[in-house]
Every structure is written in C-alpha cells, then in structure tokens.
C-alpha positions as CSV (number, residue, x, y, z in Angstrom):
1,X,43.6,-42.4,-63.1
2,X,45.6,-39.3,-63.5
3,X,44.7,-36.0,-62.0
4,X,43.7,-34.2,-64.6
5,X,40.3,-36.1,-64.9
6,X,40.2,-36.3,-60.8
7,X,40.4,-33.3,-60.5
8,X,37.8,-32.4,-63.1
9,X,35.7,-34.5,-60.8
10,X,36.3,-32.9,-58.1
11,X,35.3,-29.9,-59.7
12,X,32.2,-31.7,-60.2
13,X,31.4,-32.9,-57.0
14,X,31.4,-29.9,-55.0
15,X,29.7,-27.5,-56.9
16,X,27.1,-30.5,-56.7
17,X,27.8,-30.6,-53.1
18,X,27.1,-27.0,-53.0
19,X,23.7,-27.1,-54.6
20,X,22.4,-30.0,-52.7
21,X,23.4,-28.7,-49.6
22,X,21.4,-25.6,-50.4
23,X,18.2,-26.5,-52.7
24,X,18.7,-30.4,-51.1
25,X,16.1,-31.4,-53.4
26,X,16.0,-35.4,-54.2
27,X,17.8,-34.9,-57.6
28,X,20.5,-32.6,-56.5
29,X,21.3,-35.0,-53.5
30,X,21.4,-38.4,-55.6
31,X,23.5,-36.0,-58.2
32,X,26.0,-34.7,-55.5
33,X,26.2,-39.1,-54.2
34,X,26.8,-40.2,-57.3
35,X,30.1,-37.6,-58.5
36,X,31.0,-38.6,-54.8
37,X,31.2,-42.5,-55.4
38,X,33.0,-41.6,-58.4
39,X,35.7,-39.3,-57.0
40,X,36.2,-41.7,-54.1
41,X,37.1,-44.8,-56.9
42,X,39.5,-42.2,-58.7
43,X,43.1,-42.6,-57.5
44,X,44.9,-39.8,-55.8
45,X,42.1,-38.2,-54.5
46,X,43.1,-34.8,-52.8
47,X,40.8,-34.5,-49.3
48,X,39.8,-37.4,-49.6
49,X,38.4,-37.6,-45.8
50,X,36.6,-34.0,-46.3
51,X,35.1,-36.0,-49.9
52,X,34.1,-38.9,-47.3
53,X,32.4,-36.5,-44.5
54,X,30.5,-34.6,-47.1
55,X,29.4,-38.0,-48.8
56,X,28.2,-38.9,-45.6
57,X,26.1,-35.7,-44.6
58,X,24.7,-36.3,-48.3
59,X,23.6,-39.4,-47.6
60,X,22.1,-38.4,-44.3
61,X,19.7,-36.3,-46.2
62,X,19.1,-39.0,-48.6
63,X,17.7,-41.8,-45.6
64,X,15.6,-38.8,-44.2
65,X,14.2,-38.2,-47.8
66,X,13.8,-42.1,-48.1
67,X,14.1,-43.7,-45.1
68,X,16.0,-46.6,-46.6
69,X,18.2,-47.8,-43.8
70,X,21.0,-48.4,-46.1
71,X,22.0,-44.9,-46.9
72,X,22.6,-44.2,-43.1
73,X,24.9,-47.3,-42.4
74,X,26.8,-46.2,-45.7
75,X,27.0,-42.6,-44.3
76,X,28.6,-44.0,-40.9
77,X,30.9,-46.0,-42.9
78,X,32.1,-43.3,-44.8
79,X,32.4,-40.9,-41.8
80,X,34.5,-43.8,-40.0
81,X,36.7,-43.9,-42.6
82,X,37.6,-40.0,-42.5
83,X,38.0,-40.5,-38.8
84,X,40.7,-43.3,-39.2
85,X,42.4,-40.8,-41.9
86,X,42.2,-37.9,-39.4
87,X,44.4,-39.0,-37.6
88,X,47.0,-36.8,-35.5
89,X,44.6,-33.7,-36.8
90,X,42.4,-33.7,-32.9
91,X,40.3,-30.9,-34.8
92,X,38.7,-33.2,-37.4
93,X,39.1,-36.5,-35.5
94,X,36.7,-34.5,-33.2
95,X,34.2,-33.7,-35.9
96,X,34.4,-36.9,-37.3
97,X,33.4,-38.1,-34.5
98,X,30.8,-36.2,-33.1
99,X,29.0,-37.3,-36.6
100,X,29.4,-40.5,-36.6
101,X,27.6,-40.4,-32.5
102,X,25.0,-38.1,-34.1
103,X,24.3,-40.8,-37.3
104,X,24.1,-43.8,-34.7
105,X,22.4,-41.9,-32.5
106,X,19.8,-41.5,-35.9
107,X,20.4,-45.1,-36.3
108,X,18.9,-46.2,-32.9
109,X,15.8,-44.3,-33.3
110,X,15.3,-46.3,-36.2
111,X,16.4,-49.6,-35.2
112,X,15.9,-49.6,-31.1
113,X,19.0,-52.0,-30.7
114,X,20.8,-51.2,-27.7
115,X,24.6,-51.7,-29.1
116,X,23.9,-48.6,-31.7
117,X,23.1,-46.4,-28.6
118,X,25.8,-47.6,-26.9
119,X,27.9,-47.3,-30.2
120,X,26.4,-43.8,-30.5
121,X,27.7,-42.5,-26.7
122,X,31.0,-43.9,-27.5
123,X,31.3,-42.1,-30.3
124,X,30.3,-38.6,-28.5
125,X,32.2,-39.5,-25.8
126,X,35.3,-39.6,-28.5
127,X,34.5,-36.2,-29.9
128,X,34.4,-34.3,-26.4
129,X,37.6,-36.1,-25.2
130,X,39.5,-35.0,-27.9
131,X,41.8,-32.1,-27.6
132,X,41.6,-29.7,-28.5
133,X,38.5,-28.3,-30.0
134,X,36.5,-25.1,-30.3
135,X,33.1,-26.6,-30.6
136,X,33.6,-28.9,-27.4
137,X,30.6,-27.2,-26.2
138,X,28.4,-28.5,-29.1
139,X,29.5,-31.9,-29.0
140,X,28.8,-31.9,-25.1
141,X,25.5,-30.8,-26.0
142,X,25.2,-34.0,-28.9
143,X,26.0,-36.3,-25.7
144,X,23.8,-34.8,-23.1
145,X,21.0,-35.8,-26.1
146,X,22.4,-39.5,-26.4
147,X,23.0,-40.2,-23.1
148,X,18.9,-38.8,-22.6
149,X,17.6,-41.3,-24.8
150,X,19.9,-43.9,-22.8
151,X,18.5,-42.6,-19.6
152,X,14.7,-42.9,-21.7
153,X,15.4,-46.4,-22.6
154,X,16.6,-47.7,-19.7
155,X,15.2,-45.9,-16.8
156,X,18.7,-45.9,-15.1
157,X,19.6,-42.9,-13.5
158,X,23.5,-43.2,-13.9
159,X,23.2,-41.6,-17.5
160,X,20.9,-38.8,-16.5
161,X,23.3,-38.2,-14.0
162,X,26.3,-37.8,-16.6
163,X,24.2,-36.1,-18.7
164,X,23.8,-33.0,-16.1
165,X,26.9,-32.9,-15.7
166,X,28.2,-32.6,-19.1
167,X,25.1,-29.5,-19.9
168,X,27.1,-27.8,-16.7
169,X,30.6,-28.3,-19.1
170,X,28.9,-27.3,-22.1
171,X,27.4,-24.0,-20.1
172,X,31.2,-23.3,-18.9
173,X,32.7,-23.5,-21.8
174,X,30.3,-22.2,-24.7
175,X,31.9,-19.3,-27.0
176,X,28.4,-17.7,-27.4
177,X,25.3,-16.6,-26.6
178,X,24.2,-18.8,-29.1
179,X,25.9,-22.1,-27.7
180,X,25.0,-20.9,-24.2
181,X,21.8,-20.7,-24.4
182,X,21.4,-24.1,-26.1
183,X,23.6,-25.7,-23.5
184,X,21.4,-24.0,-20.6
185,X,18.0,-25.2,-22.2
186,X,19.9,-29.0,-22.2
187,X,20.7,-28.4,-18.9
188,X,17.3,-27.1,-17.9
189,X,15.8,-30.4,-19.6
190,X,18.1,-32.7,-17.7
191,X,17.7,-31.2,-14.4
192,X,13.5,-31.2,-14.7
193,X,14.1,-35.1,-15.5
194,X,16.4,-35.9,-12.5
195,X,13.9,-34.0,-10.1
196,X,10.8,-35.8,-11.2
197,X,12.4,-39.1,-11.2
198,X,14.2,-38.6,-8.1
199,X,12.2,-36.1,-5.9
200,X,14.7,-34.3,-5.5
201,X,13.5,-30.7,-5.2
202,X,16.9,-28.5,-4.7
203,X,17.7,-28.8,-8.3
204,X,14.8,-27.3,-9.5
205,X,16.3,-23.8,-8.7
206,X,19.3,-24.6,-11.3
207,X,16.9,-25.4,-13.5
208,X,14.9,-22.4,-13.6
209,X,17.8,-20.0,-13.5
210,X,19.3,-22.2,-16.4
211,X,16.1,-22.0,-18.6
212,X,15.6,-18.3,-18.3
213,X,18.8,-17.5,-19.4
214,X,18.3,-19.8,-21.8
215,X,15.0,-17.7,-22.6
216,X,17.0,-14.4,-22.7
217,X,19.8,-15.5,-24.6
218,X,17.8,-16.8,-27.4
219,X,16.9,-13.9,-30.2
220,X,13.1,-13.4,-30.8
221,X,13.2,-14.4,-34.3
222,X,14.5,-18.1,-33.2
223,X,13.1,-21.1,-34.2
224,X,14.0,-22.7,-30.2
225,X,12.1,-19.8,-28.8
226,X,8.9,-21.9,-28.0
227,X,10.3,-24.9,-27.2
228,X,12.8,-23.2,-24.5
229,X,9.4,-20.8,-23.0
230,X,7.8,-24.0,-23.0
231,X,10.4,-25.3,-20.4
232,X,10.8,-22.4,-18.4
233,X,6.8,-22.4,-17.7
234,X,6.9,-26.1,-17.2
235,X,9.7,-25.6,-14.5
236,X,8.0,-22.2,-12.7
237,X,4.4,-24.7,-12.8
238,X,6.7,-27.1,-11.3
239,X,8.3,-24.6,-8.5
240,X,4.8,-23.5,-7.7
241,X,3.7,-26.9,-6.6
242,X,6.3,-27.5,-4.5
243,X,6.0,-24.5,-2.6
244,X,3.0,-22.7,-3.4
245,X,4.7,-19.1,-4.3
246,X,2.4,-17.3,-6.6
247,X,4.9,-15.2,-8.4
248,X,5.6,-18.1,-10.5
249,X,3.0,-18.1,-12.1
250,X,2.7,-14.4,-13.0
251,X,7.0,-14.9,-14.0
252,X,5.7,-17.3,-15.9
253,X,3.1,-14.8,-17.8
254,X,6.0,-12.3,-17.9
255,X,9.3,-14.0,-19.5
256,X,6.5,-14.8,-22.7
257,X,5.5,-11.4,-23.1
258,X,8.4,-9.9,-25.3
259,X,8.2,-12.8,-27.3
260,X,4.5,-12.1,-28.9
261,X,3.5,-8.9,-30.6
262,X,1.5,-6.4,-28.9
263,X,-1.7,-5.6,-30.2
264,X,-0.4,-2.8,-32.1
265,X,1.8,-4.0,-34.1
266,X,1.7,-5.0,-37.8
267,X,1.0,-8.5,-38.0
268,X,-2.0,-8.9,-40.2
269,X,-0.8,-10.5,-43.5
270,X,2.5,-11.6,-42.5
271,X,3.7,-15.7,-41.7
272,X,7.2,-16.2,-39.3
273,X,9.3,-19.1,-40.4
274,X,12.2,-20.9,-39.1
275,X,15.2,-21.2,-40.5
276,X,17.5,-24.1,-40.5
C-alpha cells in the first residue's frame, strides 16, 4: 500500500483515537479498534509501536465495557509487540512495559491463574529496572499493587516485604506532590499489612507519618481523599490499641476536618464529582 492512503488512515485513526479517549463511548471505542486493525495491516506504517500501544489502551476499555476476555489478551499482545520494537529507546520500553504488568495484572483478577500474576510482576519489575525514566516512581507504585495481590493470594510474606520497600523508592524519588502522596498512601497500606500479619508494632509509626502526608499532600477536591483519611484513621485506631494514647483518636477527628465543609458554607444544591 502506498503512503498516500496510510497515511490518510492514520489521519483517521487518531482523530478516532482522540474522541474515544475522551467521550469513550462503545461506538467511538469499536470505531477508533477498527481504523487501528486497518492501519496496522497497511504497509509502512509510521509509529507503528505508538499505533500498537494506543490499540491496546483501546481495547482495554473495550474488555471493561464488555468483559470479553479476548480484547484484553489482544491488548497484551499488541503492547508486547511495541515493547519488542522499543527497543534501545529505555523511555518507551519502560512504558511498554509497565502496561503490559498493569493489563496482566487486569488479567489475573479475571482469571485467578497464578503464571499471569507472576507474568504481571515480571513485567513491572521490567518497567522500574529500566533506565532511565521519569515516571519510575509510578511504575514502583504499579508493583507495590501487584506484588499486594501476590502477597493476598499467597499469604507469603516475602512479597509484602518487597513491596514496602519499593513504596519507600517510589516516596524517594517522586517528582511531585502528586506522585508523593500516592506513593506514601501505598506505603501506608503496605506497612498496616506487614504489622497485622506480623505483630510487629515499630512500623506502625512509618505508617502513620506516611499516611498523613499522604493526607496533606492530597488537594481537597481529590477523588483519593477518602480512601487516603480512611487509612490514616484506620492506622491512628490501630496506634491507640497498642498503646492506649488518647490523642489519636482526637488526631484522628482533626486531619478530617478541612476536608468537610463547615456548617456555613454553601453546599445546599450542589453534587462533588471525581474526575478521572
């Protein structure tokens, strides 16, 4: 095929990329998959491993609007194939990567076989060991996640015990407030896990001090605020068993205040919601 017409499908394709990835309505998605198959059988296909890791976030969305199995594995097969042409680009590789552990990571929750998970930390593992990359701190984050849901299914403590340590990476080297305080709420997570499996009490302290920064990093308007109070009170509740100090519980009171209105202001009539 020549490149006029590929290229007149490429065209295509991403302004149909660009209006699923907004509206991501059914039609607009299957739209957008389709001019992707197509653009991917033309010859000479310029990006072709950008065409393949958009095809595969596409079809992502398509299993969660369906849940037919089959458009996940095709989205892993088509984000494995940009990885392989990525390479000696460390950048991309990395993102590649990281979505291919995030999709099989998907994949297990769907399919509970063991050599997907393992499969998915592999994969995450890839992403954070490649060099270099400015959203190391994100991909830590995507394996602290995996290697939970290891840690869930098998009750063995050796990948909780990674996992902290990667949420203390991702804390050291996030670029943000944002990043931080998403790494510090992993962190938080991981840490109330290892104490209540293990009894171990001293890491409770790293908890808490990780989960209110995590509080008071996080912007009001956030749609992680509740889940990141709900951790800090869990941990303070937790801190005030084990040693009985009242001013727990009244912290606890206090880090939720400046997150709910005060009587006087202007609520009445209005609805929050979270954005993506």
């Amino acid at each position: 095929m020549g490149g006029g017409p590929a290229n007149g499908l490429a065209e295509r394709f991403w302004e149909a990329f660009r209006v699923a990835r907004h509206s991501a309505d059914p039609a607009s998605v299957e739209k957008a998959i389709d001019l992707g198959h197509a653009l991917l059988a033309a010859e000479d296909v310029a990006e072709r491993r950008s065409v393949l890791s958009n095809l595969g976030g596409l079809l992502q969305t398509r299993y969660h609007q369906t849940g037919d199995f089959e458009f996940l594995q095709e989205a892993v097969r088509a984000v494995t194939e940009a990885y392989l042409l990525a390479y000696g680009s460390p950048e991309d590789s990395a993102s590649y990567a990281n979505n291919i552990g995030m999709l099989l990571h998907t994949a297990f929750q769907q399919n509970q076989d063991h050599g997907t998970l393992a499969d998915a930390l592999d994969w995450s593992r890839t992403a954070v060991d490649e060099e270099p990359s400015t959203k190391k701190a994100f991909y830590l984050g995507n394996l602290v996640v995996a290697l939970r849901t290891a840690f869930t299914v098998t009750e063995d403590l050796a990948p909780l015990a990674e996992a902290a340590e990667h949420a203390r990476a991702a804390v050291a080297c996030s670029p943000d407030d944002v990043s931080t305080a998403r790494s510090l709420h992993f962190l938080a997570v991981v840490l109330r896990d290892w104490s209540h499996e293990t009894g171990e009490t001293g890491v409770v302290e790293e908890a808490v001090d990780a989960a209110r920064r995590a509080v008071e990093l996080t912007s009001a308007g956030s749609s992680d605020v509740l889940d990141r109070l709900k951790i800090l009170a869990y941990l303070l509740d937790d801190r005030y068993r084990a040693r009985g100090a009242r001013d727990d519980l009244a912290n606890c009171f206090g880090s939720g205040r400046r997150w709910w209105p005060t009587p006087r202001s202007p609520i009445r009539g209005t609805r929050r919601t979270s954005s993506s």
